[in-house]
N, C-alpha and C positions, 0 to 999 in steps of 0.2 A: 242442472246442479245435481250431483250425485248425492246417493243416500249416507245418511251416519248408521253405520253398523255395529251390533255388539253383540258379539256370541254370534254372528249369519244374523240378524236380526235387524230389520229396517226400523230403524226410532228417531225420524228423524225430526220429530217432533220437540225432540227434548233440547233442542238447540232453538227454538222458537222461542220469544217473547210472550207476556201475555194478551199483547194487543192483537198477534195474530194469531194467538190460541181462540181468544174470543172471535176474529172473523170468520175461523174455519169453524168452530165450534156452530156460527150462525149457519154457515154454509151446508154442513153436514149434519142437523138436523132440519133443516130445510128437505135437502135434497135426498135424504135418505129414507123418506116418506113418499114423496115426489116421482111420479117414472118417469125419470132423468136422472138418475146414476148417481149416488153419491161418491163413490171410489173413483170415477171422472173429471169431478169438479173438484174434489181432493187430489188429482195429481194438475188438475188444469191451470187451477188458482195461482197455485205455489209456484207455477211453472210461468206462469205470465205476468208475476209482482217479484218474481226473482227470489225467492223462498226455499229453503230446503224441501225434499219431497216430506211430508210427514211421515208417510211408509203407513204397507197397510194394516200394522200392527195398531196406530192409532184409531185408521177408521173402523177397525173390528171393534176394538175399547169403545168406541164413539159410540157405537149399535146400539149400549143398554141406556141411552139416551132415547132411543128411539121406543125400545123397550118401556121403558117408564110411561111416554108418551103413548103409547097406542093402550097398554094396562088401563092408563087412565081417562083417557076417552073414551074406548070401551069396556069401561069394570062393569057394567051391566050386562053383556055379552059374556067376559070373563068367568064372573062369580055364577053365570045362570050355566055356563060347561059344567066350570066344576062342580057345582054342588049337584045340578042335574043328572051328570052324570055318575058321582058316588050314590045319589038315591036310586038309579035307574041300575048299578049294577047290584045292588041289599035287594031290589026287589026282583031283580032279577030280567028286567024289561028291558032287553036288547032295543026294541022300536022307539024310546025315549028320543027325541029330535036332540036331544042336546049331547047326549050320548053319543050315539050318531057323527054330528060334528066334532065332536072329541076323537073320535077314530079316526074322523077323515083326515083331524088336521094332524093325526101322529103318522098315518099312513103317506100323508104329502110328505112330513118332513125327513122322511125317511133315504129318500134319494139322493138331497142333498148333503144329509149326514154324513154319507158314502164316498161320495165324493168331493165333500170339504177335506175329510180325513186324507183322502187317497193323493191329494192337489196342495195340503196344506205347508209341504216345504217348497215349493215354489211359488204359490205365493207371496208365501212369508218371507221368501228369500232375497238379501238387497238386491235393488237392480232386477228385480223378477222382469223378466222381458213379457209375460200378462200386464207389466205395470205401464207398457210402454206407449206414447201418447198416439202413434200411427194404430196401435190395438184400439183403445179407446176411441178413436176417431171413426173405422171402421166397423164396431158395435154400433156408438151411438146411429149409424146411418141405416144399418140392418135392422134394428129394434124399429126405427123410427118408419119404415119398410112393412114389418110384421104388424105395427099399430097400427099403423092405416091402412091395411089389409082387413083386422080385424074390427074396426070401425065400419070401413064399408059394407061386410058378411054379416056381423051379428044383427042377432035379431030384436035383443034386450028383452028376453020374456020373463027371464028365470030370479030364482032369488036362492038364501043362501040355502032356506028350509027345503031346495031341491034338488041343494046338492048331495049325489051319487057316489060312493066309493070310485067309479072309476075317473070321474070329474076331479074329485081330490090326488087322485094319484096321477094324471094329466098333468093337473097343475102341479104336483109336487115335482114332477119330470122339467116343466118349464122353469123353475125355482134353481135349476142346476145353473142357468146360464146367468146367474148372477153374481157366480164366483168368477168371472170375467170383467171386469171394469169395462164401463161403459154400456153393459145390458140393463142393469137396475132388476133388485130382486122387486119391486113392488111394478115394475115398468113389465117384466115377466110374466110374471104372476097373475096383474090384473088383465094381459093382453091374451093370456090363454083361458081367460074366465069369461073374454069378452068372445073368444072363437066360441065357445061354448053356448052363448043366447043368453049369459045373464046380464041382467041388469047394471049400468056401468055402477052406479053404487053400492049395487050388492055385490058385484065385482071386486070394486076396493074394500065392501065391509071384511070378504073371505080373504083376499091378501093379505091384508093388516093381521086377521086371527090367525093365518096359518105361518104369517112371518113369527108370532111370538118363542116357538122350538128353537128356532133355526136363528135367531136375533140373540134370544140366551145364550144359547150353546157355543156361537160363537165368541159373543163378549167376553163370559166367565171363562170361554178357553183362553182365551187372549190374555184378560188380566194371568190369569193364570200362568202361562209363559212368560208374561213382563216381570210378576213377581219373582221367576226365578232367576233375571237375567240383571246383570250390574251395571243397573242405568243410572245416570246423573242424579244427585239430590233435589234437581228441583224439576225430576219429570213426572213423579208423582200428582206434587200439586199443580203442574199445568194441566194434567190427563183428569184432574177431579174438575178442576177452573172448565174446561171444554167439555167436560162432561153436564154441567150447570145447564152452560150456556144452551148448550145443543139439545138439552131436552125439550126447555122454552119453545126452543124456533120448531121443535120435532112435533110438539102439540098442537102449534099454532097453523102447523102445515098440515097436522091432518083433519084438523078444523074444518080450515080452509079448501084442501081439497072433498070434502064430504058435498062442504055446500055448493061446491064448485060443477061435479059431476051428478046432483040431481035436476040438476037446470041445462047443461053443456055437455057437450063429447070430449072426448083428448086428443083433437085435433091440434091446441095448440103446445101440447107437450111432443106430439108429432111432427108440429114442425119447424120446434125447438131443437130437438134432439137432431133430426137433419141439419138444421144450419150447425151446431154444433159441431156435429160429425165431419162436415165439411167443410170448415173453417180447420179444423184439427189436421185432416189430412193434407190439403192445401199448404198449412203452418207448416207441419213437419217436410212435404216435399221439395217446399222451397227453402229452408232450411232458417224462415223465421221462428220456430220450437226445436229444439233437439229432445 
């Protein structure tokens, strides 16, 4: 089903109901915490209940759901950067650990800022051929590839307090491939934290903080674009309505994944993301997905 456009602008959202605002709204804060791709299951879902695509102008909107959720999971993390490090730059203590991580994680977000900016009309664009379910198919198999590569290599020694300037800007490098559907910015993120020897939960502790840049910047660009574009009267309150929903499911996933990966590996998001991947490419070759 092709997209509803307005102005070049994928919203095809705004032709939804609220019943399947609330399912994707589950789906994409689930999965956008998740490494398992949320921009994936946002075209996969739609695509296999016979849905219009929502376009990825929703699932960027969708992000400060995710936003909210990780703020308040870890405001304990949050509020000890910031205040740490406004005390740490008065006093002038470059070696301050929370400071520290305040660099790292502006110096990670750095790369992807670059090239969201550089990428961001094709994206956004209807019909972005990034959006395509054969792309998606073939990510989710390669991520699912580099996971279980890094599962097997790391060593799990490290934590966050040891992360390196050049460890955050590693990772801020792996954080690009999640402008791709089907990579997963936290699926990225946490798998080039894992090549590195840290510990898989302090692995997802540093993904979560360093997606916070890059999770805003994107949303409030988004809204930001939607507000200038002449969309339906009631796409507003569905984007608030999924916005609700999707924080709920956003918190409860990263809950869950916390207490998930001090006990387990991501063996079984690795081999998720493959049957996924290969069910996608298979679907679209035989020409049950278009």
């Amino acid at each position: 089903m092709t997209n509803a456009c307005t102005n070049g602008l994928d919203v095809g959202f705004a032709s939804l109901d609220y019943l399947q605002i609330g399912i994707l709204g589950v789906i994409q804060g689930i999965t956008e915490l998740l490494p398992i791709s949320s921009t994936a299951h946002m075209r996969v879902v739609p695509a296999l209940l016979g849905w219009p695509d929502p376009g990825s102008a929703f699932s960027a909107a969708m992000q400060l759901a995710a936003l909210a959720a990780v703020v308040s999971y870890f405001w304990k993390d949050v509020r000890q950067v910031a205040t740490g490090s406004v005390q740490a730059l008065r006093q002038k203590d470059y070696d301050n650990r929370w400071f520290k991580l305040a660099v790292a994680i502006i110096l990670a977000t750095i790369p992807i800022g670059i090239a969201g900016v550089a990428l961001s009309s094709t994206l956004n664009a209807c019909n972005s051929p990034l959006r395509g379910l054969m792309v998606i198919g073939i990510s989710c198999v390669l991520m699912a590839v580099l996971m279980a590569a890094a599962e097997l290599t790391a060593r799990h020694r490290r934590t966050v307090g040891d992360m390196r300037l050049r460890d955050a800007l590693i990772v801020g490098i792996a954080q690009i491939g999640a402008l791709i559907p089907g990579v997963s910015r936290s699926g990225s993120t946490l798998t080039a934290a894992l090549f590195l020897n840290f510990k898989r939960e302090e692995a997802a502790r540093f993904s979560f903080l360093l997606g916070l840049p890059a999770i805003a910047l994107a949303g409030l660009k988004e809204l930001w674009v939607l507000s200038h574009t002449e969309l339906a009267a009631n796409a507003w309150p569905h984007l608030l309505f999924g916005l609700v929903v999707a924080s709920v499911s956003a918190f409860l996933a990263i809950w869950g994944l916390m207490k998930f990966l001090e006990r387990f590996s991501t063996w079984p998001f690795v081999i998720y993301r493959a049957a996924l991947g290969i069910f996608l490419i298979v679907a679209v070759s035989t020409g049950l997905l278009s």
